[in-house]
C-alpha atoms as an extended CHARMM CRD file, in Angstrom:
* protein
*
       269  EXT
         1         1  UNK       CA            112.2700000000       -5.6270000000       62.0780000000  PROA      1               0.0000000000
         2         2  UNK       CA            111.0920000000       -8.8430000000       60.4420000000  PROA      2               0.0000000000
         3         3  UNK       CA            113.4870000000      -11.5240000000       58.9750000000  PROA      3               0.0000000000
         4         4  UNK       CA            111.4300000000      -13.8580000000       56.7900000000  PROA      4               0.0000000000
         5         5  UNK       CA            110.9300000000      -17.6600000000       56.4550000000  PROA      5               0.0000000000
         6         6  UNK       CA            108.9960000000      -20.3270000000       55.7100000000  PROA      6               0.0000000000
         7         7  UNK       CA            107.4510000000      -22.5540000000       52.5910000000  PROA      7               0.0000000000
         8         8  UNK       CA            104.7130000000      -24.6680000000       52.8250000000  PROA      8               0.0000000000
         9         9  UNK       CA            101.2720000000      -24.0610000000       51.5750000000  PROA      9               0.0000000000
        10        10  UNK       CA             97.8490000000      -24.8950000000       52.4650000000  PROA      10              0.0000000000
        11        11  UNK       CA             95.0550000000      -24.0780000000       50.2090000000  PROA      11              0.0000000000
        12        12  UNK       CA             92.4320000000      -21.8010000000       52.6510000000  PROA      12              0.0000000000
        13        13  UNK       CA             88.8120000000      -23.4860000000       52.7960000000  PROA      13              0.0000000000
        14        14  UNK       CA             90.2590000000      -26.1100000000       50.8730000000  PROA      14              0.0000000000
        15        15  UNK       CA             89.9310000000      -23.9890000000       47.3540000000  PROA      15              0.0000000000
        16        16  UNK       CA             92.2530000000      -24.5290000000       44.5240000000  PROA      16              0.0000000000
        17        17  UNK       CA             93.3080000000      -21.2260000000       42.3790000000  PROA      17              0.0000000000
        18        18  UNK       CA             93.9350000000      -23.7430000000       39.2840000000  PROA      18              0.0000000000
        19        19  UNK       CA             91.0900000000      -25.8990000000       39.4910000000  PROA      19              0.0000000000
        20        20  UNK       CA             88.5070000000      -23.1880000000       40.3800000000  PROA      20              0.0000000000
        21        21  UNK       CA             90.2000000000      -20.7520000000       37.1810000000  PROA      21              0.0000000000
        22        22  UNK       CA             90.3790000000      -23.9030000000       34.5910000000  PROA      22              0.0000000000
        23        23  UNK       CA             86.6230000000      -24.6770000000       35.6460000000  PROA      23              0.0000000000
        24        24  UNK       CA             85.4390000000      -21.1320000000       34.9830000000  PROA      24              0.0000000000
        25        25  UNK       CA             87.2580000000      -20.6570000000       31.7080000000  PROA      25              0.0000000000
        26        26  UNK       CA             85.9510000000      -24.3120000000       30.7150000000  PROA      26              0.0000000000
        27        27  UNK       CA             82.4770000000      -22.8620000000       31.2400000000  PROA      27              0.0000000000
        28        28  UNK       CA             83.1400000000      -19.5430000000       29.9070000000  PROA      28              0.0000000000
        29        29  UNK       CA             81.8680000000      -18.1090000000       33.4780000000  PROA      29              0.0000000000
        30        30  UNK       CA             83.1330000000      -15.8010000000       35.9750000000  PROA      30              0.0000000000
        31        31  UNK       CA             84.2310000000      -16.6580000000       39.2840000000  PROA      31              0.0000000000
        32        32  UNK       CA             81.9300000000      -15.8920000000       41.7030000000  PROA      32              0.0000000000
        33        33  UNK       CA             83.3830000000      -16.4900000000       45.5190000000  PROA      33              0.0000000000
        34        34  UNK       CA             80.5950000000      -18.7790000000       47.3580000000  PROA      34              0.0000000000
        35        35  UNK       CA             82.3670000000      -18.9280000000       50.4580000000  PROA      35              0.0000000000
        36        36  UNK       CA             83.3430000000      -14.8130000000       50.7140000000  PROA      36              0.0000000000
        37        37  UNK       CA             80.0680000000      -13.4860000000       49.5820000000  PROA      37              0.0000000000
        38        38  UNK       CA             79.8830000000       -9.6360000000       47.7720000000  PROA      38              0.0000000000
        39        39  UNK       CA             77.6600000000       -8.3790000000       50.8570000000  PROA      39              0.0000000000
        40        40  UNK       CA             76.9350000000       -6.0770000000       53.6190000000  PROA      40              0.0000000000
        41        41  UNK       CA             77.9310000000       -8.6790000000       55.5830000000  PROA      41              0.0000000000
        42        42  UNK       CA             81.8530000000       -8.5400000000       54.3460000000  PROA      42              0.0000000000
        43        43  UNK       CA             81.4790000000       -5.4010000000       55.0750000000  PROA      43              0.0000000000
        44        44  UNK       CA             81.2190000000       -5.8260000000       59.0590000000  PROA      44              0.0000000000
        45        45  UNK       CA             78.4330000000       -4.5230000000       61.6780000000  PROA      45              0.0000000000
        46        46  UNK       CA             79.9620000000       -0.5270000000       61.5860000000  PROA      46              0.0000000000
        47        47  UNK       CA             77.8880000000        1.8480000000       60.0130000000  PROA      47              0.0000000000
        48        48  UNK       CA             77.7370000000        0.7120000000       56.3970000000  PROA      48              0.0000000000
        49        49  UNK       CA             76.8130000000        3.3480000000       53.1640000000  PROA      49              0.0000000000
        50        50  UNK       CA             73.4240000000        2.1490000000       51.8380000000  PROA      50              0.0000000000
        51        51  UNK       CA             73.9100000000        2.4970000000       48.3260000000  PROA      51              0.0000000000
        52        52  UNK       CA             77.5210000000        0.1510000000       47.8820000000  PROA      52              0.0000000000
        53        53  UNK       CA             77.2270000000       -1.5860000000       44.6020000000  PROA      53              0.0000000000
        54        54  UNK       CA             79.9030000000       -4.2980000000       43.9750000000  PROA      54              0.0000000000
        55        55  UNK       CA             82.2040000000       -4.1650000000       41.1220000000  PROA      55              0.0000000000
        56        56  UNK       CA             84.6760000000       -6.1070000000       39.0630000000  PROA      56              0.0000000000
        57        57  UNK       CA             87.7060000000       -3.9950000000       38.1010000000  PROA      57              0.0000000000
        58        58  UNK       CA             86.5720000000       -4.0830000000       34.5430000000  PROA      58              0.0000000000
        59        59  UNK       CA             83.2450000000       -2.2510000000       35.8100000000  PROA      59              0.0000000000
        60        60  UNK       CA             85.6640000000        0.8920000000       37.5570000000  PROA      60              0.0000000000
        61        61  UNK       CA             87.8190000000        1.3720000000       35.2380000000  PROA      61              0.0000000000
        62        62  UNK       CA             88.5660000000        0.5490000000       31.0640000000  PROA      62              0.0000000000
        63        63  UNK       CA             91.7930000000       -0.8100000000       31.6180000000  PROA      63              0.0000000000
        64        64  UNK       CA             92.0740000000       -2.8640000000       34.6370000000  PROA      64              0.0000000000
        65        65  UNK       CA             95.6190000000       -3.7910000000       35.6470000000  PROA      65              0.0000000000
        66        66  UNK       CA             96.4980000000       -6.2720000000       37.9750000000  PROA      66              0.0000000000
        67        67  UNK       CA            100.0830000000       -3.7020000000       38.1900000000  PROA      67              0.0000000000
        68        68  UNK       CA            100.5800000000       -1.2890000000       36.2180000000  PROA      68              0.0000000000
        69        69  UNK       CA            104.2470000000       -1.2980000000       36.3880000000  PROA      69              0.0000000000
        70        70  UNK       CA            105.4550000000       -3.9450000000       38.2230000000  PROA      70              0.0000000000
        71        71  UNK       CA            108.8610000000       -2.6610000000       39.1480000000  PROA      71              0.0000000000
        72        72  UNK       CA            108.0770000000        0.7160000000       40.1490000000  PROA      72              0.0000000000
        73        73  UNK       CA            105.8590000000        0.4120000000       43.4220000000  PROA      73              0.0000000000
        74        74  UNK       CA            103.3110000000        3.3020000000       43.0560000000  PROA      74              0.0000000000
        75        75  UNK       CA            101.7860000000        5.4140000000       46.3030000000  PROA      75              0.0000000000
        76        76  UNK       CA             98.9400000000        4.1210000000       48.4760000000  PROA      76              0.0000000000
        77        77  UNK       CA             95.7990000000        5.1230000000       49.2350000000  PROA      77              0.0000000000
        78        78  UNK       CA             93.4950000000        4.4820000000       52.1050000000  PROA      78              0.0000000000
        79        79  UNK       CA             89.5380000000        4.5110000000       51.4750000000  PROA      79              0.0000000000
        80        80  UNK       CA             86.4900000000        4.5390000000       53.8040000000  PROA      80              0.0000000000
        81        81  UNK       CA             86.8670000000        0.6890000000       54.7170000000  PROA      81              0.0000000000
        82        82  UNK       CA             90.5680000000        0.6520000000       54.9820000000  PROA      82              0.0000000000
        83        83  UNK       CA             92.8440000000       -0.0390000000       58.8670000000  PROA      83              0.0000000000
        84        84  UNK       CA             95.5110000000        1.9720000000       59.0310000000  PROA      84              0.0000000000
        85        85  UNK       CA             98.2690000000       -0.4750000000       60.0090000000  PROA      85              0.0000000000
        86        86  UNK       CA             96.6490000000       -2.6750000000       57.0980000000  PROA      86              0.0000000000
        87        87  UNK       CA             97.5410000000        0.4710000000       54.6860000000  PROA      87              0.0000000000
        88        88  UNK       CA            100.7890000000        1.1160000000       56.6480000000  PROA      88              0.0000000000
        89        89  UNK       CA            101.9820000000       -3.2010000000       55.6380000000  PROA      89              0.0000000000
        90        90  UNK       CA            100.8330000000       -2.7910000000       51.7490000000  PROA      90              0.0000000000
        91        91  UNK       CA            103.0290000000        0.7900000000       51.5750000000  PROA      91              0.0000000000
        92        92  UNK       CA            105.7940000000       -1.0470000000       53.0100000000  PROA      92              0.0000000000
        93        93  UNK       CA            104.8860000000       -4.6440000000       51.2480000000  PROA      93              0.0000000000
        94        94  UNK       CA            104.8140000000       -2.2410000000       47.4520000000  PROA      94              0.0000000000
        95        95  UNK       CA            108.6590000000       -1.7520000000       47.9180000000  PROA      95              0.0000000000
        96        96  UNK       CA            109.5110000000       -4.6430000000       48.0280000000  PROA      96              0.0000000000
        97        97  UNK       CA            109.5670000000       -6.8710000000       44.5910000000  PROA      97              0.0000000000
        98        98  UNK       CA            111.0720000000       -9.8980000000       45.9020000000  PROA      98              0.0000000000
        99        99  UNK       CA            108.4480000000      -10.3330000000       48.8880000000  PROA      99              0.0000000000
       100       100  UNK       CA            105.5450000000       -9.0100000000       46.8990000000  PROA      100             0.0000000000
       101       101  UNK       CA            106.2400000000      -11.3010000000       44.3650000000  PROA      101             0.0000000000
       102       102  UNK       CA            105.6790000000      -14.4450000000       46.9290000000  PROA      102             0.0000000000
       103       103  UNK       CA            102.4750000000      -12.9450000000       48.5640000000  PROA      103             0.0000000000
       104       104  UNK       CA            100.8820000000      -12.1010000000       45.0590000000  PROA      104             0.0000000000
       105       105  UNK       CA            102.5040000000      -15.9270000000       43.2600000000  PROA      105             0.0000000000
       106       106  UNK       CA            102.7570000000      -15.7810000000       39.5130000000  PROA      106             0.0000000000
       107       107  UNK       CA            101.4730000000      -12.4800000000       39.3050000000  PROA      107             0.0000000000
       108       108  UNK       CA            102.4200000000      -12.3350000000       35.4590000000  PROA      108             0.0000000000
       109       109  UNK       CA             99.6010000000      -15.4840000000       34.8870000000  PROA      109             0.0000000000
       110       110  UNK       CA             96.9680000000      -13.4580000000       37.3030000000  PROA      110             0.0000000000
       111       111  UNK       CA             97.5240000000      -10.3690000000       35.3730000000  PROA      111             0.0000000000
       112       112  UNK       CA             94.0660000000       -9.3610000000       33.3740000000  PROA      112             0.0000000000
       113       113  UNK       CA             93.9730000000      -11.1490000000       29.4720000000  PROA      113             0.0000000000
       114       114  UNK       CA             91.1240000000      -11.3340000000       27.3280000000  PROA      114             0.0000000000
       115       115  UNK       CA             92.3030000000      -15.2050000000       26.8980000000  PROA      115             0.0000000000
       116       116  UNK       CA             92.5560000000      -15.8030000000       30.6140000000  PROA      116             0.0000000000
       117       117  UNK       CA             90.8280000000      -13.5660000000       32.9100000000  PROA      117             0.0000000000
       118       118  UNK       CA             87.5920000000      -14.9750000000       34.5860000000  PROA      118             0.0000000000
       119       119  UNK       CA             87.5350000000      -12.9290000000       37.8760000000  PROA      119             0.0000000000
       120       120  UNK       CA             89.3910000000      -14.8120000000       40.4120000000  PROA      120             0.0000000000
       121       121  UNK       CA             93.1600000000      -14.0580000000       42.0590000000  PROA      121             0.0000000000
       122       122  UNK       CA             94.8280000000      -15.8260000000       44.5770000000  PROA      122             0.0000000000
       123       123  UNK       CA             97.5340000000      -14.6520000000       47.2900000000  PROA      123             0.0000000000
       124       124  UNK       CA             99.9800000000      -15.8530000000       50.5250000000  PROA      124             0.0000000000
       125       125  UNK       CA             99.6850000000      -15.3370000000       53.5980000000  PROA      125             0.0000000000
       126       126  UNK       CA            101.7120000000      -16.5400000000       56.9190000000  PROA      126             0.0000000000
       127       127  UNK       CA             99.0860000000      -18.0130000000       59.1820000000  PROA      127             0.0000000000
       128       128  UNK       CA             99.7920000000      -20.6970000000       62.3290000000  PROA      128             0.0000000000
       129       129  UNK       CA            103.4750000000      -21.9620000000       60.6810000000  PROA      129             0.0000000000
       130       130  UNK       CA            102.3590000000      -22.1320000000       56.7960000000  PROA      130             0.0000000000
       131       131  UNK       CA            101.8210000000      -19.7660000000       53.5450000000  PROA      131             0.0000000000
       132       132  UNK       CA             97.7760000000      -19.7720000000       53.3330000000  PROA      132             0.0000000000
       133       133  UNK       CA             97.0640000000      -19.6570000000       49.8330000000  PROA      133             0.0000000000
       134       134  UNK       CA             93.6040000000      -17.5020000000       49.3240000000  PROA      134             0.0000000000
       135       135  UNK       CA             91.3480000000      -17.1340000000       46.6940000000  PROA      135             0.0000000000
       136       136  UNK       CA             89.2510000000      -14.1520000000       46.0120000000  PROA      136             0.0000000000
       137       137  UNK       CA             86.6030000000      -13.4950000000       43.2430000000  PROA      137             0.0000000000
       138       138  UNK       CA             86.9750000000       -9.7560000000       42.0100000000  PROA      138             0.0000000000
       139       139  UNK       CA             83.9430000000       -7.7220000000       43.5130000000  PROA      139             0.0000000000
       140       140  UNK       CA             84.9980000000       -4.6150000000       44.7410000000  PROA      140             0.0000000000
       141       141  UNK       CA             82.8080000000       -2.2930000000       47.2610000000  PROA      141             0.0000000000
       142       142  UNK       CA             82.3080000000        1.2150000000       45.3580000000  PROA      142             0.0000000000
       143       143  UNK       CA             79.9680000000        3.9910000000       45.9340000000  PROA      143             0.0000000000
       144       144  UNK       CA             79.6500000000        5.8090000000       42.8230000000  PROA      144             0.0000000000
       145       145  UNK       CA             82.2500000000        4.0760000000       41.3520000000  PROA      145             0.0000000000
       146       146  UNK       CA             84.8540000000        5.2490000000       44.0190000000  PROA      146             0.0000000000
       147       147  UNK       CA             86.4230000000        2.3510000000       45.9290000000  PROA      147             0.0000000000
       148       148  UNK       CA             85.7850000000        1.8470000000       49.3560000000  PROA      148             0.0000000000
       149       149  UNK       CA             89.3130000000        0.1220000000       50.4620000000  PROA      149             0.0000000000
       150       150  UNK       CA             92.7470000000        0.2520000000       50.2550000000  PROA      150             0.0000000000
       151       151  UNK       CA             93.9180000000        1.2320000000       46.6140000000  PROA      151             0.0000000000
       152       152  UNK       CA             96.6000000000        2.1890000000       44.2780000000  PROA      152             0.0000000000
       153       153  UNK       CA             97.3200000000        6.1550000000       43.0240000000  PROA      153             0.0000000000
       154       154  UNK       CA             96.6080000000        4.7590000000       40.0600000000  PROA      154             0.0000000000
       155       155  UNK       CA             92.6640000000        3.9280000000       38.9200000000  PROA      155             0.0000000000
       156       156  UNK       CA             94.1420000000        1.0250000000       36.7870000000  PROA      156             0.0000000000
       157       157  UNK       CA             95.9540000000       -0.9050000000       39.0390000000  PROA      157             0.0000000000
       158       158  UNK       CA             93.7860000000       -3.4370000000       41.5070000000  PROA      158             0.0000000000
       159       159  UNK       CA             96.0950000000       -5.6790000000       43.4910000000  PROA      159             0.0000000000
       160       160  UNK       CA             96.3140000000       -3.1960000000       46.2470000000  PROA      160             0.0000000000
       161       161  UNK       CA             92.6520000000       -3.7190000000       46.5530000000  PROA      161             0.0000000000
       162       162  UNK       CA             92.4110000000       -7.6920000000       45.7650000000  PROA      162             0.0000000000
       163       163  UNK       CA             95.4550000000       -8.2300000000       48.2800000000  PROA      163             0.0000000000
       164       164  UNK       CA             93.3330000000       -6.3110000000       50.9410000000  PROA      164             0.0000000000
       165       165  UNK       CA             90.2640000000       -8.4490000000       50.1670000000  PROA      165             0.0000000000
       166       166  UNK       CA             91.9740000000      -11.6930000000       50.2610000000  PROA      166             0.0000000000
       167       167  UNK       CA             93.5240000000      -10.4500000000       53.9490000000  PROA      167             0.0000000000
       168       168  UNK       CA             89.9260000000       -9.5500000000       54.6430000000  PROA      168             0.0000000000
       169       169  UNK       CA             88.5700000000      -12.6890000000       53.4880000000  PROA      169             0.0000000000
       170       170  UNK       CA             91.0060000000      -14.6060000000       55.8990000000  PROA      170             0.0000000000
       171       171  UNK       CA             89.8350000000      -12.0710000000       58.3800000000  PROA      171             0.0000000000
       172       172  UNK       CA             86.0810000000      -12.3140000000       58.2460000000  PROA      172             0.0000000000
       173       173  UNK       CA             85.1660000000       -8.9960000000       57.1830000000  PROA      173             0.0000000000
       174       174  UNK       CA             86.5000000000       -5.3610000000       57.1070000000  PROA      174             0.0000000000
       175       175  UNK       CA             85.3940000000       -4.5560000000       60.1770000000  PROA      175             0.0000000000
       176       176  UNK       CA             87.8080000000       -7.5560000000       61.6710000000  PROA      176             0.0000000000
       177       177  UNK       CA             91.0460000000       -5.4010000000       60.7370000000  PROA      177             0.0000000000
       178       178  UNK       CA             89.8830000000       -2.1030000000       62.6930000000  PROA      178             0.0000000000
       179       179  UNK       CA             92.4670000000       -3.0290000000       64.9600000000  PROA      179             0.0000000000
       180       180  UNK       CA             95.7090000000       -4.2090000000       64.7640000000  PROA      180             0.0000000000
       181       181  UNK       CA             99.5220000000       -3.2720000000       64.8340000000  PROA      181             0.0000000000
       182       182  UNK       CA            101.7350000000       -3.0590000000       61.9880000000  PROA      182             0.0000000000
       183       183  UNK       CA            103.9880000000       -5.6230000000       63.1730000000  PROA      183             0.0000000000
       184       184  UNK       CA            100.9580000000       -8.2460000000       62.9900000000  PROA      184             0.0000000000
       185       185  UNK       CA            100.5700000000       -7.9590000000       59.3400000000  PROA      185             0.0000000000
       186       186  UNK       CA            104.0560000000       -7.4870000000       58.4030000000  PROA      186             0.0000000000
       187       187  UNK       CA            104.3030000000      -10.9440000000       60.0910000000  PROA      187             0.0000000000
       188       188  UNK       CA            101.5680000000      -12.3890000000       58.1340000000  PROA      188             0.0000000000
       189       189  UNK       CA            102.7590000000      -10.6780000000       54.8990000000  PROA      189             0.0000000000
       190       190  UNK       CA            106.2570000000      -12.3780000000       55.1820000000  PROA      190             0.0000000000
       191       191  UNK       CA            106.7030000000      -15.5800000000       57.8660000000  PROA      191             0.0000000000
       192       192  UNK       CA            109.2090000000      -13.9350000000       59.8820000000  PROA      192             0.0000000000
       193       193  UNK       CA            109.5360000000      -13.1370000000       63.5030000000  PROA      193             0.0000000000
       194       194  UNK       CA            109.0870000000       -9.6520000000       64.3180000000  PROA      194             0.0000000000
       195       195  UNK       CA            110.9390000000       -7.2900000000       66.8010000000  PROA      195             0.0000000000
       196       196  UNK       CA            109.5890000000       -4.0440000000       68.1030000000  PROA      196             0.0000000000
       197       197  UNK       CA            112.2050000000       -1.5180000000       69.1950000000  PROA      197             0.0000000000
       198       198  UNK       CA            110.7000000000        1.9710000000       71.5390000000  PROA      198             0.0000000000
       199       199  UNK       CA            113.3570000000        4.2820000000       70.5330000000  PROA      199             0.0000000000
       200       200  UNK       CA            111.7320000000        6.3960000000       73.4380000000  PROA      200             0.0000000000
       201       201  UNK       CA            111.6670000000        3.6480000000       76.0170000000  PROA      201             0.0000000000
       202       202  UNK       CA            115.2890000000        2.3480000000       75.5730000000  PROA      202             0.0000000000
       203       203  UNK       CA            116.8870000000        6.3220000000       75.1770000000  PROA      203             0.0000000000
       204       204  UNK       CA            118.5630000000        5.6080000000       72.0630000000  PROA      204             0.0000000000
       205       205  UNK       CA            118.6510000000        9.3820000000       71.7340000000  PROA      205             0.0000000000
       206       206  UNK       CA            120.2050000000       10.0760000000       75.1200000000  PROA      206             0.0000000000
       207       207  UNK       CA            123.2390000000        6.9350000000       75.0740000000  PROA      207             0.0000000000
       208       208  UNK       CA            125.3250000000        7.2900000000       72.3360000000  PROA      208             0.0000000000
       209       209  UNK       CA            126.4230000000        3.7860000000       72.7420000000  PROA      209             0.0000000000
       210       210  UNK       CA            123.1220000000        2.5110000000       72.4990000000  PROA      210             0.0000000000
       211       211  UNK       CA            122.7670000000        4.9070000000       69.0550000000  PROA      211             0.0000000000
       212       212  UNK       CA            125.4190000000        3.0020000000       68.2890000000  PROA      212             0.0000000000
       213       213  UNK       CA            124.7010000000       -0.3670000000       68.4980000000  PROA      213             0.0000000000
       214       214  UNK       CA            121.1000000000        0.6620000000       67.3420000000  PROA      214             0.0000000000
       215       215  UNK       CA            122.6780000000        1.4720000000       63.8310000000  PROA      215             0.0000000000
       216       216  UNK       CA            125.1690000000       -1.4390000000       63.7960000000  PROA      216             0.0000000000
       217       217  UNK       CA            121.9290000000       -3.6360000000       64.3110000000  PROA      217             0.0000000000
       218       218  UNK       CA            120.2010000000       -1.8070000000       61.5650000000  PROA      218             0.0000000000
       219       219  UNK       CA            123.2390000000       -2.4220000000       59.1580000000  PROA      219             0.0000000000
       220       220  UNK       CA            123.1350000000       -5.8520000000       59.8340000000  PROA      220             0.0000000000
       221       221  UNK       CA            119.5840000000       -6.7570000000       59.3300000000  PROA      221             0.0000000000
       222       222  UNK       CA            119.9910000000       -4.9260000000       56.0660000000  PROA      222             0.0000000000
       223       223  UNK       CA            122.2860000000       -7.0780000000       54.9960000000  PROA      223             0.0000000000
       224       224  UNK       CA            120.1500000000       -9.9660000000       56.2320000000  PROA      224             0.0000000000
       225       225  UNK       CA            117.0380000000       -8.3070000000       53.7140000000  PROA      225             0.0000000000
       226       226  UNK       CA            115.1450000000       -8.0500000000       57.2550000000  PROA      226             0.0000000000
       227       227  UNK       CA            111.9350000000       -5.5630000000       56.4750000000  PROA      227             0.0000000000
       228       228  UNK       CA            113.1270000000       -2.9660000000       58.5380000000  PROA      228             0.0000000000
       229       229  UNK       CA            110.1760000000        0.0040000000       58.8190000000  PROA      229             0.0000000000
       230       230  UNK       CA            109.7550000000        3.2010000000       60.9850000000  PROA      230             0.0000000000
       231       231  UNK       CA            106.8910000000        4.6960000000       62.5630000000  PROA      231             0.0000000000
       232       232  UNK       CA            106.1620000000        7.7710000000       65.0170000000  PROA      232             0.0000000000
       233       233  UNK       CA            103.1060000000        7.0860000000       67.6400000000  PROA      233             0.0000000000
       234       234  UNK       CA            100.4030000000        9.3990000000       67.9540000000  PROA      234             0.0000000000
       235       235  UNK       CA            102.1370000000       10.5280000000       70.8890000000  PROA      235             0.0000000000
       236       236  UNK       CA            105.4620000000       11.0870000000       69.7970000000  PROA      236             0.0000000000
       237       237  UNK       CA            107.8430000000       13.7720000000       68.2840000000  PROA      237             0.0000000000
       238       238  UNK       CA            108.1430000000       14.3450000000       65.3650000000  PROA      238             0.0000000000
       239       239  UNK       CA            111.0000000000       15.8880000000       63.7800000000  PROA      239             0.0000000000
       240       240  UNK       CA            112.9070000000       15.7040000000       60.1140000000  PROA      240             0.0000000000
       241       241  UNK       CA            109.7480000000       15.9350000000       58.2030000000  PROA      241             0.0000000000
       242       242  UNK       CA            108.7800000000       12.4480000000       59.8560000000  PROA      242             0.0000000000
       243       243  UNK       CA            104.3170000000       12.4540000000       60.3140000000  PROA      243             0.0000000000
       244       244  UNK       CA            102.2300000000       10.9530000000       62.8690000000  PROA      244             0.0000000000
       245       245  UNK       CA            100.6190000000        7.5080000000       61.8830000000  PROA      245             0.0000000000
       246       246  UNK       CA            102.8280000000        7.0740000000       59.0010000000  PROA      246             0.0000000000
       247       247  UNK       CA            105.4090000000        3.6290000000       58.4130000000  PROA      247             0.0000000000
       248       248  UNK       CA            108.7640000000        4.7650000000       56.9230000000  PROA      248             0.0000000000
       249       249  UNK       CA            110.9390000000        1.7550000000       55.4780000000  PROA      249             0.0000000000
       250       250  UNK       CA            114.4920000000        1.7730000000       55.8960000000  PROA      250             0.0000000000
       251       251  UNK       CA            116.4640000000        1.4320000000       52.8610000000  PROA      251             0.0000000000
       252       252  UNK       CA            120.1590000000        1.6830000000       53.8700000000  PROA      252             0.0000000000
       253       253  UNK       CA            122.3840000000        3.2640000000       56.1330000000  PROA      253             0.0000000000
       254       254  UNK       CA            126.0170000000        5.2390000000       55.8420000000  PROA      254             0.0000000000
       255       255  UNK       CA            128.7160000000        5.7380000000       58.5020000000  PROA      255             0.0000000000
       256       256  UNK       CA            129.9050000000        9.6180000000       57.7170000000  PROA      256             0.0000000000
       257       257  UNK       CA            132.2250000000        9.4810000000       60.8650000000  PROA      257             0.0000000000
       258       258  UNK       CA            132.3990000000        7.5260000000       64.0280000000  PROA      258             0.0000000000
       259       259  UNK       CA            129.9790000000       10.1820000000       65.8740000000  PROA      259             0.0000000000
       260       260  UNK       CA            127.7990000000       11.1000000000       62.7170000000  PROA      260             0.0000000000
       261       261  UNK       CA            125.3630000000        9.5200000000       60.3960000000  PROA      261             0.0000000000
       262       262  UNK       CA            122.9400000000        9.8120000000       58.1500000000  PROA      262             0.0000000000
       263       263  UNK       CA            120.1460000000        7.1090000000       56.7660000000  PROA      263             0.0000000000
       264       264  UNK       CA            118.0810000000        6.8940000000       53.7080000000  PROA      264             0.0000000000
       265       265  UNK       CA            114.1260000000        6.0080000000       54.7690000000  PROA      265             0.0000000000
       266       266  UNK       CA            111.5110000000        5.8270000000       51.9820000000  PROA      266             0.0000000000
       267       267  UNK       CA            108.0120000000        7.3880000000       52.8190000000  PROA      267             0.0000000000
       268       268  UNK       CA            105.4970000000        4.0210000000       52.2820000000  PROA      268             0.0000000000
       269       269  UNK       CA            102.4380000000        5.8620000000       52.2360000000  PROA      269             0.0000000000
C-alpha cells in the first residue's frame, strides 16, 4: 500500500522542459539530450544486441501518440531491456488517471503536434523528499524497428516507453533497474510511504480475525485513494487464476456477509 504526498519540484541536472522546448522550436531543431546520450552506454555493461539503431517515435511508427486514449489505460508490454518490477509500477501507474496525470504533467501540451513537437518530454518523479522533474529527448532503442523496452499494446502510443527512459535516465542506464522491488518504484512514482504486507508470514489465511482486519484495512486505504496492488512471489501459491511475477491492483472491496467476501482486482500487466 502507498498513500501519496508531496509537491515541490526540482528541475534534474538543472534542465528546464520550457526553456529547452521554446529554444528548439525557436531554432526549428530537435532536441537532442546532451546529458543522457542515445548509446550503448545507456544501455548498461549486459550483453548488448550489436545492431540497435535509435529512433524517434515518428521513425517506428506513422502516427506517434504520446496516448492514444488517455482515459482508457491500455495493456503493457515488457521488451528485451525492460525490469520486471519496473513493468509491474507502469501496469499499475496506467490505471490510474489522477496519478499518471502528475508523473507525465500537462500531458495534453507534450502530446505530438506538427506546431509543437521537437522531440523532448518531461516527467515526475519522487526522489530524496521532492518531485524530480526529468527531461528526455525521444530516441528509442529498436532492433529492426521493434522496441527494446517497456511499451504500450499499442505501436502508436510512446509514453510507456518515454516514462521508462526518463526513470532510466535518473537511473543511469537500463542495466541500473535489473533489480529492484515493486514497492521502490511505486514510491518514486507517487511520494508516498509504502507498506509491505506477507499474507504468508502474518497467516491471514489461517486467523479469521486477522482476514478480518486485513479487509477492514484494505477498505480504508481505498477510501484514502492509497495504491493498493497484489503480487504472488515466485515461491508462492497460486490460486483464483492469480500468476507468478504478476502485480494485481485492488480496485474495491464488498462485505457479502460477516464471514464472506469477495474483491474486485484488475490484472496490471
Amino acid at each position: 500500500m502507498v498513500r501519496l504526498g508531496g509537491t515541490k519540484v526540482v528541475q534534474y541536472k538543472s534542465q528546464s522542459y520550457s526553456e529547452l522546448k521554446k529554444h528548439n522550436l525557436e531554432q526549428g531543431t530537435q532536441f537532442i539530450d546532451a546529458t543522457f546520450p542515445a548509446i550503448d552506454g545507456v544501455i548498461g555493461t549486459s550483453s548488448i544486441p550489436s545492431n540497435i539503431v535509435w529512433k524517434r517515435p515518428k521513425d517506428i511508427c506513422e502516427n506517434p501518440r504520446l496516448f492514444e486514449n488517455v482515459e482508457t489505460p491500455l495493456a503493457t508490454h515488457p521488451g528485451e531491456l525492460s525490469s520486471g518490477w519496473v513493468v509491474s509500477a507502469i501496469s499499475v501507474l496506467s490505471g490510474l488517471n489522477e496519478l499518471r496525470n502528475k508523473i507525465v504533467p500537462d500531458y495534453w501540451e507534450q502530446e505530438w503536434n506538427d506546431k509543437t513537437y521537437c522531440g523532448i518530454f518531461h516527467f515526475k518523479f519522487w526522489r530524496f523528499g521532492s518531485w524530480v522533474d526529468v527531461v528526455v529527448d525521444d530516441f528509442l532503442p529498436t532492433v529492426d524497428n521493434v522496441l527494446l523496452t517497456t511499451q504500450s499494446s499499442s505501436k502508436n502510443e510512446f509514453w510507456i516507453p518515454l516514462l521508462e527512459k526518463a526513470y532510466v535516465k535518473l537511473h543511469g542506464s537500463y542495466d541500473a533497474l535489473r533489480e529492484g522491488q515493486l514497492s521502490d518504484a511505486l514510491v518514486d512514482f507517487s511520494g508516498g510511504v509504502c507498506e509491505t504486507i506477507d499474507l504468508t508470514a502474518g497467516r491471514y489465511a489461517d486467523i479469521e480475525d486477522k482476514r478480518a482486519q486485513l479487509f477492514d484495512l484494505l477498505y480504508r486505504e481505498n477510501i484514502d485513494h492509497s495504491i493498493i496492488c497484489f503480487s504472488v512471489t515466485v515461491f508462492g501459491k497460486v490460486e483464483d487464476c492469480l500468476k507468478k511475477g504478476r502485480a494485481y491492483g485492488y480496485l474495491k472491496r464488498y462485505r457479502t456477509s460477516p464471514w464472506d467476501w469477495k474483491r474486485d482486482v484488475k490484472s496490471m500487466s
